[in-house]
Every structure is written in structure tokens, then in C-alpha cells.
ROVEXRO-137851 format. One record per residue (C-alpha): residue number from 0; residue in three letters; x, y, z. Coordinates in nm, 4 decimals. Example, Ala and Ser with C-alpha at 12.3 -4.5 7.8 and 13.67 -1.06 7.14 Angstrom:
BEGIN
0 | ALA | 1.2300 | -0.4500 | 0.7800
1 | SER | 1.3670 | -0.1060 | 0.7140
end
This chain:
BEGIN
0 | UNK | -16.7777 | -1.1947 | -3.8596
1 | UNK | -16.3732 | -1.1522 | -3.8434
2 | UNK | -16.2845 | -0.8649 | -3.6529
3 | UNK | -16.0135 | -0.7806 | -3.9626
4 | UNK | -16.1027 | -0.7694 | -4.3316
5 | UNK | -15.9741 | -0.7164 | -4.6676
6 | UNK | -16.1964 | -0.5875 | -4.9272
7 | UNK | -16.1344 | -0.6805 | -5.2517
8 | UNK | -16.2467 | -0.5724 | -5.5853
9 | UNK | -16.2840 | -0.8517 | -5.8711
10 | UNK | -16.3617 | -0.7838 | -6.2296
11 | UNK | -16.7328 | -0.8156 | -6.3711
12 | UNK | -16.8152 | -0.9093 | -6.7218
13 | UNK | -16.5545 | -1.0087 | -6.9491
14 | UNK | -16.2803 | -1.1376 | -6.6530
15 | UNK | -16.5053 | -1.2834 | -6.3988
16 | UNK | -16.5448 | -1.6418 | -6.4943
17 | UNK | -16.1711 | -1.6639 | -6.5753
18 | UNK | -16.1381 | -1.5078 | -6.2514
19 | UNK | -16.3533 | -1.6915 | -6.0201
20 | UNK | -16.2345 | -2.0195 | -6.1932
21 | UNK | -15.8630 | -1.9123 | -6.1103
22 | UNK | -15.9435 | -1.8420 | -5.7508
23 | UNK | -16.1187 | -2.2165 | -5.7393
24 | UNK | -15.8268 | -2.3520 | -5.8264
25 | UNK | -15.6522 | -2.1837 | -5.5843
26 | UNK | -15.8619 | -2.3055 | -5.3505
27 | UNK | -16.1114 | -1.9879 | -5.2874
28 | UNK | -16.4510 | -2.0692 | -5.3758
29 | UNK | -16.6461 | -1.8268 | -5.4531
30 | UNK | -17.0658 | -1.8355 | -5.4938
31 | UNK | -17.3742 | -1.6338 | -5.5965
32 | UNK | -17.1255 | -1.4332 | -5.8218
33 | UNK | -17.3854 | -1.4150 | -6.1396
34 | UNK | -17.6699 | -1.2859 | -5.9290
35 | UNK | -17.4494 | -1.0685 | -5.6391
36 | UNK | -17.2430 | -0.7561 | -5.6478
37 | UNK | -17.0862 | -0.9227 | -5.3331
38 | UNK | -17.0320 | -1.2484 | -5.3734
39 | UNK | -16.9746 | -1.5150 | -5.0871
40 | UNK | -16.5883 | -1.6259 | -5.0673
41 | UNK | -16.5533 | -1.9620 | -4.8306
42 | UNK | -16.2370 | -1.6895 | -4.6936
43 | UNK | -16.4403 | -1.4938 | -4.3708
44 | UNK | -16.1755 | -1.1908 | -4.3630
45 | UNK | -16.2259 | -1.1291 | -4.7552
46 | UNK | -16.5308 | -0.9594 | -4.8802
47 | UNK | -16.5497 | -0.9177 | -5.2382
48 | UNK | -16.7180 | -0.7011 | -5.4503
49 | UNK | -16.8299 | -0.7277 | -5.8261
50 | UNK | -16.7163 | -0.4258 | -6.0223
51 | UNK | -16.6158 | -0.3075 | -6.3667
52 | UNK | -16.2533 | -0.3577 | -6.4575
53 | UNK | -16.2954 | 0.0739 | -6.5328
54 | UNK | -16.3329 | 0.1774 | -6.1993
55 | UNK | -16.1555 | -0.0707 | -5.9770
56 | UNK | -15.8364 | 0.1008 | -6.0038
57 | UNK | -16.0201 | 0.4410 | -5.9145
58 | UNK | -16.1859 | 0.2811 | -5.6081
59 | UNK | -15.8383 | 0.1247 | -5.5110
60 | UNK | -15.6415 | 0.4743 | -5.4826
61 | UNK | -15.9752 | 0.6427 | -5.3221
62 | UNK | -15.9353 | 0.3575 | -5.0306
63 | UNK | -16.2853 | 0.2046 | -5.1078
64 | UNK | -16.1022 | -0.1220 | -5.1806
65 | UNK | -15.7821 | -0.1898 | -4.9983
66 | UNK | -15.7208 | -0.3771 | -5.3541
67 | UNK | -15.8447 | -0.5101 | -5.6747
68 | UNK | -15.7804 | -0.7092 | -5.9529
69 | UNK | -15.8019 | -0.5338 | -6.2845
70 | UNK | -15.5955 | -0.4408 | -6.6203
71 | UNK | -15.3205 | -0.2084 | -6.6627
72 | UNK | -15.4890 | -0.0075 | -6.9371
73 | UNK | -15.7505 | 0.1281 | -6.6995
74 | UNK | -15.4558 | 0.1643 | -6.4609
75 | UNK | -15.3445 | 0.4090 | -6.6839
76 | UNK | -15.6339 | 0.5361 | -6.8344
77 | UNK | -15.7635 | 0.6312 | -6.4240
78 | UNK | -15.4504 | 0.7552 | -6.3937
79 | UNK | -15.4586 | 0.5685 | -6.0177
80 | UNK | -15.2058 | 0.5512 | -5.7478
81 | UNK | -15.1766 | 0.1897 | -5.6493
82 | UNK | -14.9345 | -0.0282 | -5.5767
83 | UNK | -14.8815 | -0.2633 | -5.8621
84 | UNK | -14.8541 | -0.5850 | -5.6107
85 | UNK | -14.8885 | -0.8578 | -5.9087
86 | UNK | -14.8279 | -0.9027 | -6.2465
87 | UNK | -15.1425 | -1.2029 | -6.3422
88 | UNK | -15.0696 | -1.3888 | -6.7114
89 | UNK | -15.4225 | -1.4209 | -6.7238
90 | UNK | -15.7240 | -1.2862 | -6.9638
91 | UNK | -16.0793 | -1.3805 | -7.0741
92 | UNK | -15.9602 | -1.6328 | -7.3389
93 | UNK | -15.5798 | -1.6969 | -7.2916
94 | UNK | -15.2950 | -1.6133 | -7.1117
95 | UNK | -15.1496 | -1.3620 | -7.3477
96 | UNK | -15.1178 | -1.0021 | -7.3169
97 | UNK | -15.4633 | -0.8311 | -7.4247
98 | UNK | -15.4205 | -0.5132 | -7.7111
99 | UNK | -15.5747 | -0.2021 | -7.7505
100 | UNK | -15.5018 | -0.1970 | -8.1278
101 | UNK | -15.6215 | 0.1372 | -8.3985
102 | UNK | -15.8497 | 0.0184 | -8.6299
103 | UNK | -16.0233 | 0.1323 | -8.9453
104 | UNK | -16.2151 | -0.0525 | -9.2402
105 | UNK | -16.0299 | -0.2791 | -9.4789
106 | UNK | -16.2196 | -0.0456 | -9.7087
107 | UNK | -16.0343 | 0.2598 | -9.5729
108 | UNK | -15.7346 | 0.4573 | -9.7672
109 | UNK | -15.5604 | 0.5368 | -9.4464
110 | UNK | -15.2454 | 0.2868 | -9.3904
111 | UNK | -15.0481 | 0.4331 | -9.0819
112 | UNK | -15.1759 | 0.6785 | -8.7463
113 | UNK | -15.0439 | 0.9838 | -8.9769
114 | UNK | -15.2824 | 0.9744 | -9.2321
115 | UNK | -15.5320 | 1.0027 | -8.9200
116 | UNK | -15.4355 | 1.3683 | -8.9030
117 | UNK | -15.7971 | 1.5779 | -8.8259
118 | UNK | -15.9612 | 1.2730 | -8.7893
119 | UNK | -16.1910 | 1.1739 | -8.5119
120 | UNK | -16.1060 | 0.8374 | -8.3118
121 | UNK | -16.4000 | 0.6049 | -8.1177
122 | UNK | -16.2545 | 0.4382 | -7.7987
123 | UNK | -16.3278 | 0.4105 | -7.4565
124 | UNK | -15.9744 | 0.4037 | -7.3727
125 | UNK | -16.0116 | 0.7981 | -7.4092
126 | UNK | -15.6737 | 0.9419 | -7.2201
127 | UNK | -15.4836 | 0.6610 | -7.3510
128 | UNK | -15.5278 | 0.6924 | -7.7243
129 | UNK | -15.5010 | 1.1162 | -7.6777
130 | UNK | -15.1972 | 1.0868 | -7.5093
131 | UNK | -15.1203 | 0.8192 | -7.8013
132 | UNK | -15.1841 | 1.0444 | -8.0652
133 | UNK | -15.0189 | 1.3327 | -7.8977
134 | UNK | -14.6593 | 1.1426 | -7.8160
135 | UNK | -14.6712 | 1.1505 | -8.2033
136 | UNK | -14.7727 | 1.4893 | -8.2810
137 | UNK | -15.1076 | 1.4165 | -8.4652
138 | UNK | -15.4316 | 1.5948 | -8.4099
139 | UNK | -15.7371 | 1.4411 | -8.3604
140 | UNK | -16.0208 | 1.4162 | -8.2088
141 | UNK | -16.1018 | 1.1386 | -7.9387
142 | UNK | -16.4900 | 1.0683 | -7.8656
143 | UNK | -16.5961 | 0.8405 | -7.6001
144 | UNK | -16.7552 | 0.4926 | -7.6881
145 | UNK | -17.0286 | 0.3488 | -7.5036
146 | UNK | -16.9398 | 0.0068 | -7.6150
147 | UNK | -16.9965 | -0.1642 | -7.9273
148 | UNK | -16.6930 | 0.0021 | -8.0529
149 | UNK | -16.6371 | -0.2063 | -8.3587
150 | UNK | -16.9719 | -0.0647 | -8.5688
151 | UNK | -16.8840 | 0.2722 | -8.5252
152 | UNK | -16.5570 | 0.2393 | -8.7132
153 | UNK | -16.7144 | 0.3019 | -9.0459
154 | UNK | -16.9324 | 0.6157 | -8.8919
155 | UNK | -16.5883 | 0.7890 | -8.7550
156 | UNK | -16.2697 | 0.7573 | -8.9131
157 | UNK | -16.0751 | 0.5468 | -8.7025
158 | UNK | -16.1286 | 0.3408 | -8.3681
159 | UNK | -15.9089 | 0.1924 | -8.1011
160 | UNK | -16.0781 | -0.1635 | -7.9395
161 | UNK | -15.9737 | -0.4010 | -7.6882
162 | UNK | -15.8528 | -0.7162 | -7.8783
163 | UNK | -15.7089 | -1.0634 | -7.7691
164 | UNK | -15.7388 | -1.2764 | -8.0850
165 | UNK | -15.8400 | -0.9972 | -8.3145
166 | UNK | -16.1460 | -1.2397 | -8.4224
167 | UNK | -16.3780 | -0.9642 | -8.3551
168 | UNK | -16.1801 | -0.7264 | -8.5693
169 | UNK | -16.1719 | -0.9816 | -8.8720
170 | UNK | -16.5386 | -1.0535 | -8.8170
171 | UNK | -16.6304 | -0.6963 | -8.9063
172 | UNK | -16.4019 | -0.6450 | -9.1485
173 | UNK | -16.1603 | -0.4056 | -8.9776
174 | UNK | -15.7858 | -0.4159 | -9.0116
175 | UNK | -15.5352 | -0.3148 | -8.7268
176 | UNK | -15.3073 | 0.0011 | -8.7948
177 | UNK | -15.0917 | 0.0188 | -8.4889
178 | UNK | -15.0815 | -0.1069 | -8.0866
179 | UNK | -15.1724 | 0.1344 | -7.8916
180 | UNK | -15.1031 | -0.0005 | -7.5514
181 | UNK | -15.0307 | -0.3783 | -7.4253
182 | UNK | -15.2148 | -0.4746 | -7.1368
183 | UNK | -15.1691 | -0.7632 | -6.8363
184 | UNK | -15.4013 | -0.8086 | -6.6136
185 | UNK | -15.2878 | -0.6873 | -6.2327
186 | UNK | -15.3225 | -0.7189 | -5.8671
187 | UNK | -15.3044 | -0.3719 | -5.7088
188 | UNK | -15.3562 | -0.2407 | -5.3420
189 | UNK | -15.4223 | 0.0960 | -5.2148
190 | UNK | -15.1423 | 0.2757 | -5.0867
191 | UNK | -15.2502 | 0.2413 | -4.7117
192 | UNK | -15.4016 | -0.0870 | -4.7140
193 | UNK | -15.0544 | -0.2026 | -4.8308
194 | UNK | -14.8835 | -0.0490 | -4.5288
195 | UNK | -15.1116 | -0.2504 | -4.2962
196 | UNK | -14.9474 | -0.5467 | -4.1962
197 | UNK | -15.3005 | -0.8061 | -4.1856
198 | UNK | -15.3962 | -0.6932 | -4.4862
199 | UNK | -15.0725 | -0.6399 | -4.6708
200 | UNK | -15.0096 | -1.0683 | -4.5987
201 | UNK | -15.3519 | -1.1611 | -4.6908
202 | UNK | -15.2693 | -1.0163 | -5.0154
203 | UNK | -14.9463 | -1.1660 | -5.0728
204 | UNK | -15.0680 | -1.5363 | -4.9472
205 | UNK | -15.3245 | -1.4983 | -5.2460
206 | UNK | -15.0959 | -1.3635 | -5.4968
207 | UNK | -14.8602 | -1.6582 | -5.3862
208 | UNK | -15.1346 | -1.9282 | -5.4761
209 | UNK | -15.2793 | -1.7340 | -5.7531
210 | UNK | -14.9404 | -1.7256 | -5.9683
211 | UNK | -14.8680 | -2.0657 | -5.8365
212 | UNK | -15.2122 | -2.1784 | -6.0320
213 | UNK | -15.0889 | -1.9948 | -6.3443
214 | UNK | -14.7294 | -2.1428 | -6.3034
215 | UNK | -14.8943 | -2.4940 | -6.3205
216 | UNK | -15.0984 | -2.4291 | -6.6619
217 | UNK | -14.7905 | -2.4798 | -6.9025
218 | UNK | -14.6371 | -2.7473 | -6.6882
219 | UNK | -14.6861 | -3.1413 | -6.6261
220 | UNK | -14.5651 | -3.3633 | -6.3895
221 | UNK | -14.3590 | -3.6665 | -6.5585
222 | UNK | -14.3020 | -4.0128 | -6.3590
223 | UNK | -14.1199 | -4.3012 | -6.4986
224 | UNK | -13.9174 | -4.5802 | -6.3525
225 | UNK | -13.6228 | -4.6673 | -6.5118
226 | UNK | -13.2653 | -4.9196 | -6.4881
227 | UNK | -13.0274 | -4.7899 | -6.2779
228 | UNK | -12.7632 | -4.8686 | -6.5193
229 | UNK | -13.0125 | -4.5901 | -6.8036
230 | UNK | -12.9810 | -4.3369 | -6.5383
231 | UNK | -12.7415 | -4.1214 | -6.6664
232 | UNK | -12.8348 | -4.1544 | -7.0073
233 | UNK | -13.1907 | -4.0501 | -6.8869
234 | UNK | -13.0713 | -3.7647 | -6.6346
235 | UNK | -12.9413 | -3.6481 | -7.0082
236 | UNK | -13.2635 | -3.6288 | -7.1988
237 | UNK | -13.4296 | -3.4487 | -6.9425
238 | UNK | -13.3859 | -3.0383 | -6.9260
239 | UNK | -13.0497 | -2.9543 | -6.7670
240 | UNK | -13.2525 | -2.6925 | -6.5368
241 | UNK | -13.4670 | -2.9664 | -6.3849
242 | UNK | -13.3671 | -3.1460 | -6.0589
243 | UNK | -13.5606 | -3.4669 | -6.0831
244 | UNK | -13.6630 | -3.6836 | -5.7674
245 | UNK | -13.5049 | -3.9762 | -5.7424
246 | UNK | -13.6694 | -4.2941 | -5.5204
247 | UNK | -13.5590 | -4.6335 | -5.4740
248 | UNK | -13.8262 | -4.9185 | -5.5976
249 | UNK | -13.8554 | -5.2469 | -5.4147
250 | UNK | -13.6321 | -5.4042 | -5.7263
251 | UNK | -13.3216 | -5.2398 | -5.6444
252 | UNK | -13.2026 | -5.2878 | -6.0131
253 | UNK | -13.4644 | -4.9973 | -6.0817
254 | UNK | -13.5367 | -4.6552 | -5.9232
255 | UNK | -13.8338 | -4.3802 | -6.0093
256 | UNK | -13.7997 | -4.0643 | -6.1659
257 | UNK | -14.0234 | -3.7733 | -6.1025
258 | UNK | -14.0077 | -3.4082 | -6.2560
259 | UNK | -14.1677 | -3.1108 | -6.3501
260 | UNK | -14.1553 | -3.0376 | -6.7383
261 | UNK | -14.3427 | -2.7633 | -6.9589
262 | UNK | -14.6216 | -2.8934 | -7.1263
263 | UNK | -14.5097 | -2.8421 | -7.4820
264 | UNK | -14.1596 | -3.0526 | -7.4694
265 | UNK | -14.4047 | -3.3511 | -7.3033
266 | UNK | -14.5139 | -3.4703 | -7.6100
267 | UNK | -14.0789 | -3.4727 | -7.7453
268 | UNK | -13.9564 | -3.6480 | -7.4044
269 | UNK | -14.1806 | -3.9250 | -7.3643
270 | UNK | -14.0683 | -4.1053 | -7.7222
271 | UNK | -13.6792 | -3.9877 | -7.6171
272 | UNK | -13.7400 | -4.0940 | -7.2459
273 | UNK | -13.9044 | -4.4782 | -7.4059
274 | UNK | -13.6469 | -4.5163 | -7.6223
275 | UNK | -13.3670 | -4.4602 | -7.3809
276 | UNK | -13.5177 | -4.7382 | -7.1573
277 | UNK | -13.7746 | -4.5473 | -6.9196
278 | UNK | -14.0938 | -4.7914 | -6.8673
279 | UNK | -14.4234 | -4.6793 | -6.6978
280 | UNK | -14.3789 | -4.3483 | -6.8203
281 | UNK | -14.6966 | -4.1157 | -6.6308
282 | UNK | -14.7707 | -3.7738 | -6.7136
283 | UNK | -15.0676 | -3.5548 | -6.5018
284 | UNK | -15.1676 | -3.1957 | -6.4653
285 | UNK | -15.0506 | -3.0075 | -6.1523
286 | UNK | -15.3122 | -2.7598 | -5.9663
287 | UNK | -15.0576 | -2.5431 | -5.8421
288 | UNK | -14.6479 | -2.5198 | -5.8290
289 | UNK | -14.4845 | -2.2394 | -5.6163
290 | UNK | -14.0926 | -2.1775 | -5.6558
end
């Protein structure tokens, strides 16, 4: 057993497998996760434990966890004092921002959060939406939802839900009224933990490979060999804030080209990049790149 550890709070239900499969990838694996409230990490000075995104934040600030991983809406809705170490571009389905959105039937007169006046509002983002509703000088009243927030929008008035597609919204026939709050998911450390040097580099070596695994999702690497008399011509179709790698090939009349490119100008290069002269054009994912 190491003499020093972190403990480490990561996200059960909705986040986990998007979590554990980001920490795979950067090269934590982690086991017995769907049976275990502590799962095994092949990392001996990390113990992790299995909670609710809810309370991780609350468990952060009280020192239970020297950190966590977990969203910014229950950040705010725990009212916790953390450090906010990381800024993750990661959720359950993609790598956008996740919503807490108001809601009501498609069925329902009301058209903007005024005509909620009196009304009472389902969430279980409780001190978020009241302090939503009071920034803008409307009285209602907030209940607590144990879950299953979406069929109790046509027993209250109005609800406010998680959403990252709004799927679930259109499949029961409710229609966003405003955004309540945008949410990212976060890395956060307690307050102590973070002054502590072991503990405060453990955290930033993982935050380091974490965001470099995210970084890599939109890109591709790009190798081609080319003329040396197309190189400039080439050099021109690629994106000015590149720095390609440039390698001699045994034919000295030719030289290879390698670069990192997003993912969504691949598919516009490669025809530009043939036609300008480039031959044995490769593209492949990358597991991780770190600026």
C-alpha cells in the first residue's frame, strides 16, 4: 500500500462509462466499477470511489475527497468551495455543454418564464432554478424531484430537466422555454488537498493526460510524401497555424510530411493535398496530444 494517496471521487450513473473509458485512454484502467463503490485503478496512490455527481462536490469541500470529478451545476447547486482545477469537454453522449432547460407541455399556454408567475416548478436542480426565478423577479414555487422529472411536467406547471440532445424532451412531448444554467463537466480539489504538494501534482499529471485525450478526439494525424519541387505549394494548402514535420526519404527528389489537422477539414485536404501532387496520403486517430 503507498504510504501517500489521493482519493478521488468519480461520477456514478449517467458519467461513469464515459468516464472510465476516458481514463483508459489515458492510460488508467480502471476494474470492478459496475459491481464496486471503490473500484480498482492499476494507479496504487489513487483510490477511487463511486459516487453521485450530487454530492461529490459536497464531499470535496468537507475534505472526504481531496477531489472529484463532477458537473458545474451541482457545483453550484451545493454551493461548494473547491478549487475548480479543470474544465473537462466531456458528457454522457458528446462533448457539448449539458443544459438544464424550463420545460412545459407543447400543450401548455405558457410561452416565456413570466407567464410562470404562482406557478410551481419540478427540478432537482432546486437552488438553481429559485435563484433563477428570483434574478427575474417571478414567484414560484420550486418542489424537489426524485427523478423521472419529465412525467411530472403535465402534473405541475412547469419543470426544469437536465438535457444534452433534448431527445428526451421531444419524446414526451415537452417544449423548452428558457436555459436555465449551462453546465461542463469539472475536475475540482478540496481546498487543502490542493495546497499539498503530492497530491496537488498527482492531480495535475491526470488533468494533463485527461485533456490531452479530449484534445485528440477532433484531431487526426495526416502523412503524405510529396516532390520537393510541390513543397511550397503543399506547405500552402495546409493550415497556416500548423508546423508540419518535415523528413528526408531515401529518394532525395521526395521528402514526408507529417501534421496534426482537425478532423472535420480531413475530409477537404486530402482531395486539395492529391491534387497538388501529395502521394501516399495516411490519415490515423491519435490517443492523446498535449500542447
Amino acid at each position: 500500500m503507498a504510504s501517500k494517496i489521493l482519493k478521488l471521487g468519480i461520477p456514478k450513473g449517467s458519467l461513469q462509462k464515459a468516464t472510465i473509458k476516458l481514463f483508459a485512454k489515458a492510460g488508467f484502467s480502471i476494474t470492478d466499477s459496475e459491481r464496486n463503490y471503490f473500484p480498482r485503478i492499476d494507479d496504487d496512490q489513487i483510490e477511487l470511489i463511486l459516487l453521485r455527481a450530487q454530492e461529490i462536490s459536497r464531499y470535496v469541500a468537507d475534505g472526504m475527497l481531496d477531489a472529484g470529478i463532477t458537473g458545474h451545476d451541482w457545483i453550484m447547486e451545493n454551493g461548494s468551495d473547491v478549487v475548480e482545477v479543470a474544465e473537462l469537454a466531456y458528457s454522457k453522449a458528446t462533448s457539448r455543454p449539458t443544459r438544464w432547460v424550463l420545460a412545459v407541455p407543447n400543450e401548455s399556454a405558457v410561452q416565456k418564464p413570466a407567464d410562470l408567475a404562482g406557478a410551481i416548478i419540478a427540478t432537482e436542480l432546486v437552488e438553481v432554478t429559485k435563484k433563477y426565478f428570483s434574478d427575474k423577479n417571478i414567484n414560484v414555487k420550486v418542489e424537489f424531484s426524485w427523478g423521472a422529472t419529465e412525467v411530472k411536467a403535465r402534473l405541475v406547471d412547469a419543470i426544469v430537466e437536465l438535457t444534452e440532445t433534448g431527445s428526451t424532451l421531444r419524446a414526451n412531448s415537452l417544449r423548452e422555454i428558457d436555459t436555465v444554467i449551462t453546465s461542463t463537466t469539472r475536475f475540482v480539489a478540496n481546498k487543502q488537498a490542493w495546497t499539498d504538494t503530492f497530491k496537488r501534482r498527482k492531480i495535475e499529471n491526470m488533468i494533463i493526460l485527461i485533456n490531452a485525450v479530449i484534445e485528440a478526439r477532433s484531431k487526426v494525424g495526416l502523412k503524405m510524401n510529396i516532390k520537393k519541387g510541390d513543397l511550397e505549394s503543399i506547405l500552402k494548402i495546409l493550415p497556416a497555424e500548423k508546423s508540419p514535420t518535415i523528413s528526408n526519404l531515401a529518394d532525395s527528389d521526395f521528402v514526408a510530411i507529417e501534421v496534426i489537422v482537425d478532423e472535420k477539414t480531413e475530409r477537404s485536404l486530402v482531395p486539395q493535398l492529391k491534387r497538388a501532387g501529395a502521394s501516399g496520403i495516411i490519415t490515423y486517430p491519435l490517443n492523446k496530444v498535449t500542447h
